[in-house]
N, C-alpha and C positions, 0 to 999 in steps of 0.2 A: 207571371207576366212581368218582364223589365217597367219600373219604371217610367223610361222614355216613352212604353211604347202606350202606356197606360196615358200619358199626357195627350198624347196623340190620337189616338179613339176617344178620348175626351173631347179637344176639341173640335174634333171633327163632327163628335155627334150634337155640340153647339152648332157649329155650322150649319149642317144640316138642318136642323130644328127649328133652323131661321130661314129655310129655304133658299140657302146660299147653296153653290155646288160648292165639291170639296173634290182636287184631284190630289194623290199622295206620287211622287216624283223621286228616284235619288237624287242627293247631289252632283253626282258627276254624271247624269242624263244629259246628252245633250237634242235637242226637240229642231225639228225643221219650223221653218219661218210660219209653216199654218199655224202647226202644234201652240207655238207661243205664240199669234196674234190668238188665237183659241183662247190661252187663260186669260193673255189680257183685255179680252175682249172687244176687241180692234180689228179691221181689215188687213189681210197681209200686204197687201201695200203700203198702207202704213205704218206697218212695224219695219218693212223694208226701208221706210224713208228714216225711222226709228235710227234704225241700224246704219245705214249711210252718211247720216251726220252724223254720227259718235256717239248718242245717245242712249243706245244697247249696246253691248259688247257683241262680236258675234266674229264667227271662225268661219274661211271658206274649207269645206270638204271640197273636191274637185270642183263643179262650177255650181257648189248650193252652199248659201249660209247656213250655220249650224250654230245655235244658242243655248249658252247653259243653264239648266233650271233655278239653277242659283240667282243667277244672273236677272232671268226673268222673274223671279219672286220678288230679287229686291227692288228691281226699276218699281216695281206691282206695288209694292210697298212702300216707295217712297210718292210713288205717282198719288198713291189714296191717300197718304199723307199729306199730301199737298191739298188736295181735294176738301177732304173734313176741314185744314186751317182754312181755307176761301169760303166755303158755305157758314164756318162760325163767323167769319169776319161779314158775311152779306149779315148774317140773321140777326148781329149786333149792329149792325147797321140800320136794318128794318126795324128793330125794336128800339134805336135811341131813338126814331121820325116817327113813333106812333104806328109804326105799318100793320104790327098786330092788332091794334085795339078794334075792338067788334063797336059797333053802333050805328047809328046815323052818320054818315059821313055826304055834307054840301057832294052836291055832284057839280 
């Protein structure tokens, strides 16, 4: 078994184990507007709005948008990225105010 591919059934069988789905895509797939509101877990409306302000890249085929899985992996991955640094920044937040600390707390 390559390698790559061995990296890949690796992580994926992380993924899984965490109860995360896991889809495997080529690169140059290109997914209709459900397909990628589908991974990224969004309304196709919204990834329509996504796409309409420049935010996704996306190609019209005759009269339907068309987006490359690339494309949608990395928005997906920079979007989580953004995510984890805002919940680290709330949870350090919560923790410099005491918001963790268990007790009696005045009501």
């Amino acid at each position: 078994m390559p390698h790559a591919l061995a990296e890949i059934m690796y992580r994926a069988a992380e993924l899984l184990a965490e109860g995360r789905p896991v889809t495997v895509l080529p690169d140059e797939e290109m997914l209709s507007t459900q397909a990628a509101a589908d991974i990224l877990n969004v309304s196709r409306q919204y990834l329509v709005r996504l796409v309409d302000a420049g935010e996704l890249p996306a190609e019209m085929v005759g009269s339907h948008r068309r987006l490359r899985a690339t494309d949608v992996a990395a928005f997906k991955a920079t979007r989580d990225a953004k995510r984890t640094l805002a919940l680290d920044r709330l949870t350090s937040l919560s923790e410099d105010v005491d918001g963790y600390q268990l007790g009696d707390k005045p009501r």
